[in-house]
BAVEX-855592 format. One record per residue (C-alpha): residue number from 1; x, y, z; residue in three letters. Coordinates in pm, whole numbers, plus 32768, in hexadecimal, padded with zeros to 4 digits. Layout:
<recs>
   i    x    y    z  aa
 NUM    X    Y    Z ALA
...
</recs>
This chain:
<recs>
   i    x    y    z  aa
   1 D6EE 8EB2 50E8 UNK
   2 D670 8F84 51ED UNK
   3 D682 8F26 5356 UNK
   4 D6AC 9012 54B0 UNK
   5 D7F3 901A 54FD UNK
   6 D7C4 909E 5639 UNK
   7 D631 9069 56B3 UNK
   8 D591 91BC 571A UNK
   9 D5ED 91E5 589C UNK
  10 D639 92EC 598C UNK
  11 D7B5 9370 592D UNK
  12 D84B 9320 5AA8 UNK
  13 D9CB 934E 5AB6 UNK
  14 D9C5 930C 592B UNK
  15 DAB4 9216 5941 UNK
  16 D9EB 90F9 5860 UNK
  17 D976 9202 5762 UNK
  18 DAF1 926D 5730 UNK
  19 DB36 9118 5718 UNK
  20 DA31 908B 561D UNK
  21 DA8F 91DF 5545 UNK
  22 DBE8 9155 5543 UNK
  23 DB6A 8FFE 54A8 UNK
  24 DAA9 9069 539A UNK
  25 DAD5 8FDD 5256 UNK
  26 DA74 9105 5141 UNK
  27 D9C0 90B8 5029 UNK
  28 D8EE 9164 4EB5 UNK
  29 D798 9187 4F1B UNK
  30 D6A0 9182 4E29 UNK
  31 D541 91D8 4EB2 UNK
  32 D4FC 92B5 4FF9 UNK
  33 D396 91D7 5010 UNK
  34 D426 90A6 50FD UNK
  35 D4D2 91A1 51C5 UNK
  36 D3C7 9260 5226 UNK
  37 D2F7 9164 522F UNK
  38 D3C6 90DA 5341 UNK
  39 D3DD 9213 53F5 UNK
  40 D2A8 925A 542F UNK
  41 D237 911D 5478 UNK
  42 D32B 9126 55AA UNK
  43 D2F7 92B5 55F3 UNK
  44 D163 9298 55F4 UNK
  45 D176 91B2 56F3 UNK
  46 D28B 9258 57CE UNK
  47 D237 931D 5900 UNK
  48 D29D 9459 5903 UNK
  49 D23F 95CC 5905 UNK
  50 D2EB 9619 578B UNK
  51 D313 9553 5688 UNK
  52 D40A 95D0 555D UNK
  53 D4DD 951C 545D UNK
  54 D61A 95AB 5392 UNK
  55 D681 9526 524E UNK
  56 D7FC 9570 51C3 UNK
  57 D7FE 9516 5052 UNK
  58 D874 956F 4EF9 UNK
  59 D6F6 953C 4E82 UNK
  60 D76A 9420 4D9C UNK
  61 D641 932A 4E0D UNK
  62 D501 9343 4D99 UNK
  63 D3DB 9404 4E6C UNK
  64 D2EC 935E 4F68 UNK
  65 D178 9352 4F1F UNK
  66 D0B2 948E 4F86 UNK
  67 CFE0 93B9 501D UNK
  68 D0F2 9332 5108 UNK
  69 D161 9497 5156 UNK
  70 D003 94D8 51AA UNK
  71 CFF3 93B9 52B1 UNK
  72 D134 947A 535E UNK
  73 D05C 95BE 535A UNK
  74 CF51 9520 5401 UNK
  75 D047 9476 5531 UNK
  76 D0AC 95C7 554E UNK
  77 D1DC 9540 54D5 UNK
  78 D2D0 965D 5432 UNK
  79 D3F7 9634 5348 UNK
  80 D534 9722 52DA UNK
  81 D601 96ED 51AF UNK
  82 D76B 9731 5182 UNK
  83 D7BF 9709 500F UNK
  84 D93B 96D7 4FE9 UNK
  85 DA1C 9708 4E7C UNK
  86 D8C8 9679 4DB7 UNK
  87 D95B 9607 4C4D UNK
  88 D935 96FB 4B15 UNK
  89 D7D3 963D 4AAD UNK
  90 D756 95E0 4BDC UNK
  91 D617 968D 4C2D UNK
  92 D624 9767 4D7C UNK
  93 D4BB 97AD 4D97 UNK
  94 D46F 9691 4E30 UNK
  95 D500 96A1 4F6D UNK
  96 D47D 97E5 4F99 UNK
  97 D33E 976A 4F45 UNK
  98 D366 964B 5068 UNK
  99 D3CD 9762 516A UNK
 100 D29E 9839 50D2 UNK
 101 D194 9729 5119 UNK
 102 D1DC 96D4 5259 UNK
 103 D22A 9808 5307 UNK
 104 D39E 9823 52EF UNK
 105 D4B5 98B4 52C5 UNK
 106 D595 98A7 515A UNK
 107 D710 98DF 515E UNK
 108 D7EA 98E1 501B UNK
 109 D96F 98CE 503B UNK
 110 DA49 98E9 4F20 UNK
 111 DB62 996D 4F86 UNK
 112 DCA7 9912 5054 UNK
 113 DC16 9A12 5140 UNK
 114 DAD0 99BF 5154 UNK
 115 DB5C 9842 51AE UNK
 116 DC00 98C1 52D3 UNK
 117 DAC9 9952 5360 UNK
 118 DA2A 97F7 5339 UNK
 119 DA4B 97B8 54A3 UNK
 120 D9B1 98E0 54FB UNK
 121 D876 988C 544B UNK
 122 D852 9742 54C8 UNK
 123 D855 97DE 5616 UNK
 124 D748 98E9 55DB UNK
 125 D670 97F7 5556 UNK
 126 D691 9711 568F UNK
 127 D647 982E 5778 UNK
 128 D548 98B9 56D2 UNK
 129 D40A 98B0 57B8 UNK
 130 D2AE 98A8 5706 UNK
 131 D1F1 980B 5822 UNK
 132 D059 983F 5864 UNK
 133 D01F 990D 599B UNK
 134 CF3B 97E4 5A30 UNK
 135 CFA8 96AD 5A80 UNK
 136 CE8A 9598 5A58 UNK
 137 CEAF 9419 5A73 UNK
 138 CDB3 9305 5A8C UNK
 139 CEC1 920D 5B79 UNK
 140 CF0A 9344 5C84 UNK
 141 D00D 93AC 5D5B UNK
 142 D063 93C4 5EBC UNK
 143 D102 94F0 5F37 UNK
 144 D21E 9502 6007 UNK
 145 D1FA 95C9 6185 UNK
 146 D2DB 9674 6232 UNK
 147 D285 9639 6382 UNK
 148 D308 9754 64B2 UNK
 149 D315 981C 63D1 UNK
 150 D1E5 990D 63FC UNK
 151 D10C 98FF 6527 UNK
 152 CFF0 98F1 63F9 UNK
 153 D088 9781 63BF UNK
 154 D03A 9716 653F UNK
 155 CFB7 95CF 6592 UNK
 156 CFC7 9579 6402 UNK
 157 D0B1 9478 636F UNK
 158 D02C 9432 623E UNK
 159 CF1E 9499 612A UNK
 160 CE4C 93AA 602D UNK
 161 CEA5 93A3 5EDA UNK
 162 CE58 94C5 5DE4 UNK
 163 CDF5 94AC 5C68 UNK
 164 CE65 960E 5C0F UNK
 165 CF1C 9769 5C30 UNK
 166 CF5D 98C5 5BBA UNK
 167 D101 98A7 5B7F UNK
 168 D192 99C1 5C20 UNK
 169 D301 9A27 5C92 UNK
 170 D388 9A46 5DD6 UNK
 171 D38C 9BC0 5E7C UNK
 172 D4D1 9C47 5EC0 UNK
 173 D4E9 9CF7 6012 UNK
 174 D439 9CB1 6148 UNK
 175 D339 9BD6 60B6 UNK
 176 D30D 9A4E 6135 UNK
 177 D2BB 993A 60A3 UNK
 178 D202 9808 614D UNK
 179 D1C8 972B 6050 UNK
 180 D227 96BA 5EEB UNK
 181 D1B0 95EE 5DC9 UNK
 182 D308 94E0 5DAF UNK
 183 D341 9499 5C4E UNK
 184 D448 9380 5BE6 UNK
 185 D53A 947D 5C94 UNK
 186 D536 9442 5DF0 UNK
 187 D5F5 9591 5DF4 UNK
 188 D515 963E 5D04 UNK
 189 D392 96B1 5D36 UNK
 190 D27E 97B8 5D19 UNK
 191 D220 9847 5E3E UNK
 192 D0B2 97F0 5E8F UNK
 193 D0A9 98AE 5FDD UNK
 194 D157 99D7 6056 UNK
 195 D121 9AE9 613D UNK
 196 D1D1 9C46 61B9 UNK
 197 D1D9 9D95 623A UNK
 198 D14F 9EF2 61CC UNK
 199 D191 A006 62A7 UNK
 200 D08E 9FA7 63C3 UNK
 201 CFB8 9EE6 62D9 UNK
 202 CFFD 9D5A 6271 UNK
 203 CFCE 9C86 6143 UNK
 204 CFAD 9B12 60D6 UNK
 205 CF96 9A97 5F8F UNK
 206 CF00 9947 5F39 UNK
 207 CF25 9901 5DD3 UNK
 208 CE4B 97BE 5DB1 UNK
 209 CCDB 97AA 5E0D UNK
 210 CC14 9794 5EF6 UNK
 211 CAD0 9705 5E7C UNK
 212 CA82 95A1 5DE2 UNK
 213 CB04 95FF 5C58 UNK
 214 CC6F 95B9 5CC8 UNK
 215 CC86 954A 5E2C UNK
 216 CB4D 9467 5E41 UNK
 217 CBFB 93A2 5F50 UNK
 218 CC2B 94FE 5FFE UNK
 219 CABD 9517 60AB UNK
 220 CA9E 93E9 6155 UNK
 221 CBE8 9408 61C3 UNK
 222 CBD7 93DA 6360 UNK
 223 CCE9 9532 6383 UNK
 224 CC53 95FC 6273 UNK
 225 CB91 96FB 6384 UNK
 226 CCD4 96EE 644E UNK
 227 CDB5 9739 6310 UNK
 228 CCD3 9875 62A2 UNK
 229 CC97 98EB 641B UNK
 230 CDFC 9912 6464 UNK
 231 CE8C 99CA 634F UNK
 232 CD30 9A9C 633A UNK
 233 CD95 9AD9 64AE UNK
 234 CECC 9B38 644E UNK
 235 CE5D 9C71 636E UNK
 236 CD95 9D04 6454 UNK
 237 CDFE 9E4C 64DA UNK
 238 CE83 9E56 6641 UNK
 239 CD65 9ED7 6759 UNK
 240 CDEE A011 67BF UNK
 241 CD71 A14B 68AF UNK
 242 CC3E A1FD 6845 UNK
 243 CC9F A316 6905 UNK
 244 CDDC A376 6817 UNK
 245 CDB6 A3D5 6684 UNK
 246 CEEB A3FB 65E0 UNK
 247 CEF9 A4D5 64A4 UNK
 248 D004 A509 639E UNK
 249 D049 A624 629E UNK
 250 D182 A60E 61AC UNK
 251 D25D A775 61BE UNK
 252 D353 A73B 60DC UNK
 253 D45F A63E 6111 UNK
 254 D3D9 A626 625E UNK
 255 D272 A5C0 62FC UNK
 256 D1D0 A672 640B UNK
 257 D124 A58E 64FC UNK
 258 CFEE A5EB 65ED UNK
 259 CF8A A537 66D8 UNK
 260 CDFF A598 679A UNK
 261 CDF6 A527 68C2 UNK
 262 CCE6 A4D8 69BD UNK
 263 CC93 A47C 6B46 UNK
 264 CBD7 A36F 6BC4 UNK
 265 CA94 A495 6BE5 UNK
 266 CAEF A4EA 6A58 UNK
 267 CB63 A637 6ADA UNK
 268 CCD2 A6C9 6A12 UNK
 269 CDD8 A606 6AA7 UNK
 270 CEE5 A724 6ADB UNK
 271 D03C A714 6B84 UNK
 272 D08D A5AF 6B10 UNK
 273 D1DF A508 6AD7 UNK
 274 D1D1 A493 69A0 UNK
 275 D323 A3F9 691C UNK
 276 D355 A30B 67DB UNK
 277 D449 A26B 66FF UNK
 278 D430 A25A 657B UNK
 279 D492 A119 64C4 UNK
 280 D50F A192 634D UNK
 281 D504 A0A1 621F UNK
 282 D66C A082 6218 UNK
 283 D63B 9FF7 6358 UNK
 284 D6DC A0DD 641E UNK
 285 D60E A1AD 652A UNK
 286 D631 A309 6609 UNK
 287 D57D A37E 6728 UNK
 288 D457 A44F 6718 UNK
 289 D3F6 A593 680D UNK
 290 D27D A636 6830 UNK
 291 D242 A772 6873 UNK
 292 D0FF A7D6 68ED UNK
 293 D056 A908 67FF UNK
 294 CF25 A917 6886 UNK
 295 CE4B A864 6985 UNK
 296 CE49 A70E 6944 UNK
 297 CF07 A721 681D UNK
 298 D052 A6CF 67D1 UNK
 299 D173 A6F2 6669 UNK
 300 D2BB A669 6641 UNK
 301 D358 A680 64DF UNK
 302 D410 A542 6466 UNK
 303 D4DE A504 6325 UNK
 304 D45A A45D 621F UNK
 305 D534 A488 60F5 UNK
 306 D545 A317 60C2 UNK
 307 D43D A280 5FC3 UNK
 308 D38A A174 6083 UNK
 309 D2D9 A101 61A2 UNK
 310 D315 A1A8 6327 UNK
 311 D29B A155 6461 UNK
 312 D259 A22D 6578 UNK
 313 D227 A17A 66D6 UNK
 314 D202 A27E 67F9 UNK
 315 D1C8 A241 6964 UNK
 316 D0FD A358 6A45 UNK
 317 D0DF A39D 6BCD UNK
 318 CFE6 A4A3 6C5D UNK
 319 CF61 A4DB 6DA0 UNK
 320 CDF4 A46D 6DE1 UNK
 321 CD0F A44F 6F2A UNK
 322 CC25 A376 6E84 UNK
 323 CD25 A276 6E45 UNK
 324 CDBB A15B 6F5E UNK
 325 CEF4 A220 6FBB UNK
 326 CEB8 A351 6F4A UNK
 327 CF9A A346 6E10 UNK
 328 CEE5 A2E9 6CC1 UNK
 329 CFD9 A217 6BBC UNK
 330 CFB4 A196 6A47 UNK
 331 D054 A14E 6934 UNK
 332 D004 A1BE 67B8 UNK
 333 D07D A15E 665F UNK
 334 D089 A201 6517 UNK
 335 D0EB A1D6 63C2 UNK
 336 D181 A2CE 62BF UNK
 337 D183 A24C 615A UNK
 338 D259 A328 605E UNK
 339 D20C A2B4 5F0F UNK
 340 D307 A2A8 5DBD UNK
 341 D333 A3DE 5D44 UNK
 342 D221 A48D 5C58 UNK
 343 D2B0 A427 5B10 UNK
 344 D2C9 A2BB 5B61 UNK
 345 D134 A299 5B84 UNK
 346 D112 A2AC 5A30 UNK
 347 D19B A19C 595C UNK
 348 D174 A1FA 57E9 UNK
 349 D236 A315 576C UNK
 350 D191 A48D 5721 UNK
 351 D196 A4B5 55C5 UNK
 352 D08A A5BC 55B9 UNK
 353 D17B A695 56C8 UNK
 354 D26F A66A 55E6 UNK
 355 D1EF A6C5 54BF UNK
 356 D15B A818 5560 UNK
 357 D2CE A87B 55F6 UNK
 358 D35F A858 547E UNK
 359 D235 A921 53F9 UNK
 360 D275 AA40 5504 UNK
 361 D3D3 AA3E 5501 UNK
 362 D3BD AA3C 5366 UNK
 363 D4AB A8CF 5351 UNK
 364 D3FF A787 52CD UNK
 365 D3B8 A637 5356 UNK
 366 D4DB A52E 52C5 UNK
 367 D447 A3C2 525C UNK
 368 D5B4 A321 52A8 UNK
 369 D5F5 A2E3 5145 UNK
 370 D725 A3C5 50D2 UNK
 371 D6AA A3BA 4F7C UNK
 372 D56E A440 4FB8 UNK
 373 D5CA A54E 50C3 UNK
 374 D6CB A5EB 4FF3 UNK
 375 D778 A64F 5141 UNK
 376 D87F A736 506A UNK
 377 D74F A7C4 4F87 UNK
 378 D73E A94D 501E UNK
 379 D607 A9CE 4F54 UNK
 380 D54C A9EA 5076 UNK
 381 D687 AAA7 5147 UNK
 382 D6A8 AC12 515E UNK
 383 D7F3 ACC7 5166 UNK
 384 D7F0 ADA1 52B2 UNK
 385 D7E6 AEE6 5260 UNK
 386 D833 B02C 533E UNK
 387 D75E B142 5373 UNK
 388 D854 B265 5427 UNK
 389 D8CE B360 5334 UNK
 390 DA72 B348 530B UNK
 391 DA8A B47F 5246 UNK
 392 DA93 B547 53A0 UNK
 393 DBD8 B475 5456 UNK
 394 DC84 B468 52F4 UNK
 395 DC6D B5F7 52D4 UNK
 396 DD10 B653 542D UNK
 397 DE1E B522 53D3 UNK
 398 DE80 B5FE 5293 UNK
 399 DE58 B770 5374 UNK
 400 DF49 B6D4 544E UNK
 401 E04D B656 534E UNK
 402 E01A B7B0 529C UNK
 403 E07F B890 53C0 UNK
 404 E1A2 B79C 53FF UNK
 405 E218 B7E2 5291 UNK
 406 E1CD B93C 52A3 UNK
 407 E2A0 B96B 53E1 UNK
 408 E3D9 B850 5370 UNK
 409 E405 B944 5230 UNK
 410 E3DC BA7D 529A UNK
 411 E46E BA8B 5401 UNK
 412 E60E BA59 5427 UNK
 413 E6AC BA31 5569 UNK
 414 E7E9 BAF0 559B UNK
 415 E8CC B9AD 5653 UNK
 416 E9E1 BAAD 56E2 UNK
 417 E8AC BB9A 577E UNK
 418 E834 BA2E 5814 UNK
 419 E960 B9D1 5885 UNK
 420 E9B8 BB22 590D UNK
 421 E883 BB1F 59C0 UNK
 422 E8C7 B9D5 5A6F UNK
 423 EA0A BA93 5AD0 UNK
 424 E957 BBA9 5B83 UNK
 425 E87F BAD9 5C2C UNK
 426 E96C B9B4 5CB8 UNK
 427 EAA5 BA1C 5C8D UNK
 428 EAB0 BB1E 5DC4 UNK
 429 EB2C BA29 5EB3 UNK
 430 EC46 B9BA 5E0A UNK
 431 ECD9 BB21 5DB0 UNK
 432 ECCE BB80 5F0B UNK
 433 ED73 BA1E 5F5E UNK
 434 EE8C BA2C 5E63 UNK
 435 EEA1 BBCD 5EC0 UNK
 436 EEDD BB4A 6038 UNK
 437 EFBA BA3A 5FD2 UNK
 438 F091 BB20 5EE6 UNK
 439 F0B9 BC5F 5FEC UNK
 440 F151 BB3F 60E4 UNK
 441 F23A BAA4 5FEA UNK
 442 F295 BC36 5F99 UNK
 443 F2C6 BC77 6118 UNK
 444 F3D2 BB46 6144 UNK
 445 F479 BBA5 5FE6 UNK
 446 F49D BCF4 6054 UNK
 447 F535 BCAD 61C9 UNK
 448 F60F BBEA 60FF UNK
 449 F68A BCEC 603F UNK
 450 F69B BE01 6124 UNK
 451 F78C BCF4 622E UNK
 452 F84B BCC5 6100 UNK
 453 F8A6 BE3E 60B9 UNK
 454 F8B4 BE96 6248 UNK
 455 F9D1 BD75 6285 UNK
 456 FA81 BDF0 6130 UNK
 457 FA7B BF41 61AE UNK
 458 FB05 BEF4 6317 UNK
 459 F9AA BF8B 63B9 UNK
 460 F8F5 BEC6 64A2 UNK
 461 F754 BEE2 64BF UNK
 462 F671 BEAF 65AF UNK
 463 F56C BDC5 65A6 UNK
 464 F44D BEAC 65C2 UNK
 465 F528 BF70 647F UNK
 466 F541 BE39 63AC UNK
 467 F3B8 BE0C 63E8 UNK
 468 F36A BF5D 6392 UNK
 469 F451 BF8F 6267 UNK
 470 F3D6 BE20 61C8 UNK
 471 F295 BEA0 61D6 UNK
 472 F2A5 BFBA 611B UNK
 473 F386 BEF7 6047 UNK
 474 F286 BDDE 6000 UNK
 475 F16D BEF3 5FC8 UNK
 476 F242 BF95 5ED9 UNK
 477 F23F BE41 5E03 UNK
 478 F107 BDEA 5E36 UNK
 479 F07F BF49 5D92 UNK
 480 F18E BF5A 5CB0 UNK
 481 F109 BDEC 5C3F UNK
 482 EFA5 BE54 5C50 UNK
 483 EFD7 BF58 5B30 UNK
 484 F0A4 BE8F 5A7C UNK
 485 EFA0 BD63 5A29 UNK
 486 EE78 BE11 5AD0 UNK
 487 EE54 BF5E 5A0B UNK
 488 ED7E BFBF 58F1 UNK
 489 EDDF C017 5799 UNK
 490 ED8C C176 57CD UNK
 491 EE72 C19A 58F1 UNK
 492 EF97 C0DC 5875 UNK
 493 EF73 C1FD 5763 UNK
 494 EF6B C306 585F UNK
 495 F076 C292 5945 UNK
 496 F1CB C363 5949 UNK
 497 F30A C2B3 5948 UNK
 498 F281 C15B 5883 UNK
 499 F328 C0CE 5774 UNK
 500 F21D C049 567E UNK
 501 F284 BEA3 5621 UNK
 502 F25E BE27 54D8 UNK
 503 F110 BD72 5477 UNK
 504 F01B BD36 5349 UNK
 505 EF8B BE79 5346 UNK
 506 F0F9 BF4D 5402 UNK
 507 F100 C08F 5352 UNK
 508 F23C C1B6 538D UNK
 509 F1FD C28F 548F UNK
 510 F2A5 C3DE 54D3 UNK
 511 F346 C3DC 5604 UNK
 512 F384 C551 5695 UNK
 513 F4BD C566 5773 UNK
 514 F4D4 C671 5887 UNK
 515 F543 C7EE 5854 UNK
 516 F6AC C7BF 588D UNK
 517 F743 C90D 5936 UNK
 518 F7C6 C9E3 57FE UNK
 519 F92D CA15 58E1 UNK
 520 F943 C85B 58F1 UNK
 521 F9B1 C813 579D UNK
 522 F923 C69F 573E UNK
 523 FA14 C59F 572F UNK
 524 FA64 C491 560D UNK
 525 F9CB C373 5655 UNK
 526 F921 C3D0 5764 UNK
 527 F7BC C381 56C5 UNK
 528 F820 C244 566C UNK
 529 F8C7 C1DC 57CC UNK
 530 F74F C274 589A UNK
 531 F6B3 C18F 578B UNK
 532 F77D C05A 580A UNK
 533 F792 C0AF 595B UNK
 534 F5F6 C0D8 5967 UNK
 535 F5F6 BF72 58B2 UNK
 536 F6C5 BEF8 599C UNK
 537 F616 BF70 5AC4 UNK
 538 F4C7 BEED 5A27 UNK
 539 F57C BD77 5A19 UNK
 540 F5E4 BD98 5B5F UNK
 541 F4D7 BDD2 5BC2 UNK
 542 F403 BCCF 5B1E UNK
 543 F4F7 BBE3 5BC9 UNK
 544 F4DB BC22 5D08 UNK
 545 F347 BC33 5CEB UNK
</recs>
């Protein structure tokens, strides 16, 4: 059969819906017809501002009348379809045909996937809002005050009843609101009268009427002067000095305020004390200083980075003879409005700017399909290509690397001329330290020696003797040493009395012995022994050296 097993209500805690869910007994249907037939007997009648009905089925029973369907059309009456597994021959179309002609919404799940994500379309459905900007009923509503609220509320407790609305949404920010249209939600309403702030200026909003086509009971209502005199009260702008114009002019970040002011005789009001404080939208505020530029004008500069509203209250003090006291005092407001910036004000997007940067810059407009963009097609690309000549820096390259051939080929380097050079050139110093060093060593070898011989020979020397003989015995070294490793080829040739040593390149040489007298007949062996003895001599000497 078919039955509510839980009657349409509002959901509450949900407590008996979970509960009669829990208790159903599932069963084949056959026919959607008594179903919807049911529902919209029940949902035609309901109060409430949308009206939508989901249906979860394999699309096994047969499809309600069209004329049914049209009925839920005309109650403004919409229904979904969720079409779950249907069997191999069952006909799908028809479901989608149901969602089709009555302004819904058709799902079709046939996979373990898609089952999962059941929930989830339940829920979109059920918070899907398709509601009718004006509310209109025959039986009326009261709305609901809140009184203290607004001074614009004073003296008024309640209002008669009201047959319809615009629906709006509450305003976020500073924005109040005095009175809603209470639905079944006592938590829940659309505003019906709000009012707030703007810079210096203020608003109210009153979304119902005001004439006889909704709020007939609304004219000969006894507070309806009182209710429109107050809040029309409550707009007005502020009476403020004649005598003071303030004027604004945006610099930048920053505003540049000017205030003209005038004396009681409407002569330029100069050497005032004007002094002010600026209230910021992010409600924070700074002090504000005038400086007179002229007579009877003053500037101050304030920031005004912020988008929003600011407002400027200053306070002035002159001195005047026409006034009691002699001292001439107001007070002046101002308001500085900085808007979005520029490319908020326009909500649709530029296509024909666009279109003329690719055309000047030589790219294309993209659609957002990849297949039709070809975004890796580069016809319409050009390679870059360079216009400076490279023959020039590639010529001096290769002069370069020629002369450096040219000069590693032909061009040797003697290594013994280099290092003989060093020599010359740093080596100075350290002859002349080891000559120093070696004449001292000589010296003490030498006063050795000549101690040695003196206390052999029983003969005793003065000190002043032993000095003088060890130098002339070290000097004697040191020279003899000298032209032993310090002499030239040419000179070791020409010296008298050397014995050439064996080498590489030794050759015989002559050596001439002195005229003998022709009365001294020459000994044997006495070559041989001068030969030994000047070897000897030679050793000994090395030694000692």
């Amino acid at each position: 059969g078919h039955r509510w097993v839980h009657p349409l209500s509002p959901v509450g805690d949900g407590t008996a819906i979970k509960r009669a869910i829990n208790a159903l007994t599932f069963g084949d249907m056959q026919d959607f017809t008594p179903s919807f037939q049911l529902s919209l007997n029940s949902l035609k009648d309901a109060d409430a501002g949308q009206k939508h009905m989901i249906v979860i089925s394999d699309g096994d029973p047969s499809m309600p009348p069209v004329s049914l369907l049209q009925e839920f059309k005309d109650n403004g009456i919409t229904c979904s379809t969720v079409e779950v597994f249907p069997h191999s021959g069952a006909d799908s179309s028809r479901m989608e045909e149901i969602a089709r002609l009555t302004g819904g919404r058709h799902y079709f799940v046939n996979t373990q996937a898609g089952l999962a994500k059941l929930p989830e379309i339940f829920m979109k459905e059920a918070m899907t809002v398709r509601r009718s900007l004006i509310w209109e009923s025959g039986k009326g509503v009261t709305p609901s005050l809140l009184p203290g609220a607004s001074s614009t509320l004073r003296g008024v407790t309640s209002v008669p009843v009201i047959n319809g609305y615009v629906v709006t949404a509450e305003r976020e920010g500073l924005a109040l609101t005095t009175a809603k249209v209470i639905g079944a939600d006592p938590d829940q309403g659309d505003p019906l009268l709000a009012q707030w702030q703007y810079g210096l200026g203020r608003v109210v909003a009153y979304t119902s009427d005001a004439s006889t086509k909704w709020n007939a009971s609304w004219v000969g209502w006894q507070g309806y002067r009182q209710f429109w005199e107050q809040h029309v009260r409550w707009t007005m702008r502020p009476q403020g000095s004649a005598n003071v114009r303030v004027l604004t002019e945006t610099k930048g970040d920053n505003t540049l305020v000017t205030i003209e002011a005038l004396d009681t005789k409407g002569e330029r009001l100069s050497f005032a004390n004007f002094r002010g404080r600026l209230a910021k939208p992010d409600g924070t505020g700074e002090g504000v200083e005038f400086t007179q530029v002229a007579p009877g004008r003053y500037q101050a500069t304030v920031p005004t980075e912020l988008s929003g509203s600011y407002v400027l209250s200053a306070r002035y003090a002159a001195s005047d003879a026409n006034v009691a006291g002699g001292v001439l005092e107001g007070a002046v407001q101002a308001a500085i409005s900085r808007p979005f910036a520029d490319e908020y004000r326009v909500l649709r997007d530029n296509t024909a700017l666009l279109t003329q940067i690719a055309e000047l810059t030589g790219g294309r407009v993209l659609t957002g399909d990849p297949r039709v963009d070809a975004l890796w097609d580069r016809t319409a690309l050009e390679m870059p290509v360079a216009k400076t000549p490279i023959w020039l820096t590639v010529a001096i390259i290769g002069l370069i690397l020629f002369v450096l051939d040219v000069g590693v080929r032909r061009v040797r380097l003697d290594a013994q001329m280099v290092l003989n050079v060093f020599r010359r050139a740093f080596g100075k110093s350290a002859v002349a330290t080891g000559n120093v060093g070696g004449l001292k060593a000589a010296r003490e070898q030498a006063r050795a020696k000549i101690q040695a011989r003196a206390a052999s020979g029983g003969t005793q020397l003065s000190s002043e003797q032993l000095a003088k003989q060890a130098k002339e015995e070290a000097q004697r070294a040191v020279s003899t040493a000298g032209r032993k490793f310090e002499a030239t080829t040419e000179q070791l040739k020409g010296a008298s009395g050397n014995i050439a040593m064996g080498g590489a390149d030794a050759k015989p040489q002559k050596i001439e012995e002195k005229a003998r007298p022709v009365d001294q007949p020459q000994q044997p062996g006495e070559g041989m022994s001068r030969l030994m003895q000047a070897k000897k001599k030679a050793r000994e000497g090395m030694e000692d050296e």
